[in-house]
N, C-alpha and C positions, 0 to 999 in steps of 0.2 A: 465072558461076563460083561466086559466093556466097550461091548460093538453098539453102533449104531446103524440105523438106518432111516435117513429121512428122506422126502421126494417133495419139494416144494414146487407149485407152478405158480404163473403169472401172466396175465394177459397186462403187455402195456402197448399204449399208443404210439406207434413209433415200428419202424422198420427194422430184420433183426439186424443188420448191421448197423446201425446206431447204437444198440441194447450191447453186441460182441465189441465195438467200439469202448465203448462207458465201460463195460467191465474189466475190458483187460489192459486200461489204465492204473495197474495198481497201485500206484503211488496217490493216487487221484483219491482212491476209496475213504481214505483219511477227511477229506474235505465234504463230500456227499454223500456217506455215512457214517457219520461222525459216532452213531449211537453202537458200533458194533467196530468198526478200526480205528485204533488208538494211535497206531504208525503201522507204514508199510515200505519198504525198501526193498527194491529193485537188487539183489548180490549179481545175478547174471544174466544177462540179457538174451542169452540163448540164439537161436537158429533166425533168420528173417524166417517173419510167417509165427514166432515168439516159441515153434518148439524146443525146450530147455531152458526156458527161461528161470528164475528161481528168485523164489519174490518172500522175506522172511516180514511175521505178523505179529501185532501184538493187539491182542482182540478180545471182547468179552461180551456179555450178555446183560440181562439185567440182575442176574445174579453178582453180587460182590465179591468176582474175585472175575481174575485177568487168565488168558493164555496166549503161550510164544508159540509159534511154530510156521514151519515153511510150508509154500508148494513149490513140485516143479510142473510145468507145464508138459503131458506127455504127449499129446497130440493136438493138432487146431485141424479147423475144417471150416474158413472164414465162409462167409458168415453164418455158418450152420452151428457153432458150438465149438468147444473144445473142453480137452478133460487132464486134467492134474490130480500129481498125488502128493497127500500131506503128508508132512514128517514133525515131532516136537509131539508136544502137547495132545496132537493129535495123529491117527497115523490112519493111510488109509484113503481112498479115491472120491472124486468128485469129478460129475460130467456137465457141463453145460451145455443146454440142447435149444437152439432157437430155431422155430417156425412161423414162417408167417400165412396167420391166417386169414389175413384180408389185405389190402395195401396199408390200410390204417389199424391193423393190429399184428403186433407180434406176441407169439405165447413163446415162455421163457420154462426151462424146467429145471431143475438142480437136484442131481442123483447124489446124495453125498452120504457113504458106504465108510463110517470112520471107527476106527477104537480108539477110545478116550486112554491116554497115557500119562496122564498130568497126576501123581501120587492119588492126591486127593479126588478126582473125578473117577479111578481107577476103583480104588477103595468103597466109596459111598455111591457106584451105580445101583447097584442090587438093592439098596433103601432108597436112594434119590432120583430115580431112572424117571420118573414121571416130570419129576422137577426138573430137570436136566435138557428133559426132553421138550419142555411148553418152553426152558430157557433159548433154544435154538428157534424154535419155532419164532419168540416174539422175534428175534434178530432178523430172522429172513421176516418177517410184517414188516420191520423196521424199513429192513432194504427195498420191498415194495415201493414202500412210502417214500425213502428218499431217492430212488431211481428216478419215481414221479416225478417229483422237484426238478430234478437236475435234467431232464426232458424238458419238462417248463422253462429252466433256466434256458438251458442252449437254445430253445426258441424263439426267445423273446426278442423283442423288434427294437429295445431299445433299454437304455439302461433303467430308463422310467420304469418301465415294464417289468425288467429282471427284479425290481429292488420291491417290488409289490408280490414277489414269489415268497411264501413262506421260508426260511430256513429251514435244513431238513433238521429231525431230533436226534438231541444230543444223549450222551448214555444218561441211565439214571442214577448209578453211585459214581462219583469221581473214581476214577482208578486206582487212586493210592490208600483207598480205606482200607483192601485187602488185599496185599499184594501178592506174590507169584510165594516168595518163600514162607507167609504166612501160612497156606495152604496149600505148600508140595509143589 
């Protein structure tokens, strides 16, 4: 009753190892999507090549309330993608798939196969599943959006330049209006 299943894609300007780069900085995520990671820390660094790595989250949506949880990394295929499984809050696989479509474009895909475990998301799928559902959806808009940016940013020719990049967006409740024990 608390499975998901979303498939987001992304055409972004940029090569897919720039894109398999950016993302499996994860410590990074906190900085240039600020609106979706709240902290991320590195527990294990896993295999060269990042298989096992183990990377624990504290993340949320524009919905008013937070979730903890891990991945580990179970396989990479640089620069083609790589696929991890959640554990925490959420439990449950995610694949990332980069292909490049042109030199000057890469399409990005995100298979992520989860069941909602956090008490409260657990309970109120079955009446909130819509709302729940558009909540991930704005997150991955969000990361679109600040993927862009931070493309922009590492591009830029100069600091002049960089500083005339928008900042990516930030969440839209502060994290502590409701926190993890408020709601399970």
């Amino acid at each position: 009753m608390s499975s998901y299943h979303f498939v987001t894609r992304w055409e972004l300007p940029t090569t897919c190892e720039e894109v398999y780069r950016t993302l499996e900085d994860a410590e990074d995520l906190v900085r240039w999507w600020p609106s979706v990671y709240l902290d991320a820390k590195i527990l294990e660094k896993g295999q060269p090549g990042g298989v096992g790595k183990v990377v624990e989250l504290y993340t949320k949506g524009f919905l008013p309330y937070t979730l903890r949880w891990k991945f580990r990394v179970l396989q990479t295929d640089f620069p083609n993608g790589y696929s991890l499984e959640a554990i925490g809050d959420f439990v449950g696989q995610g694949v990332w798939t980069f292909k490049q479509l042109s030199p000057e474009v890469c399409e990005v895909v995100y298979d992520w196969r989860i069941r909602a475990e956090k008490p409260f998301l657990k309970l109120m799928t079955p009446l909130l599943r819509p709302i729940f559902s558009a909540n991930h959806l704005w997150a991955m808009r969000k990361g679109e959006e600040s993927i862009r940016l931070e493309l922009m940013r590492r591009r830029a020719k100069s600091e002049e330049e960089r500083a005339k990049i928008s900042a990516p967006p930030g969440p839209i409740f502060p994290h502590n209006i409701l926190n993890n024990k408020t709601l399970g």
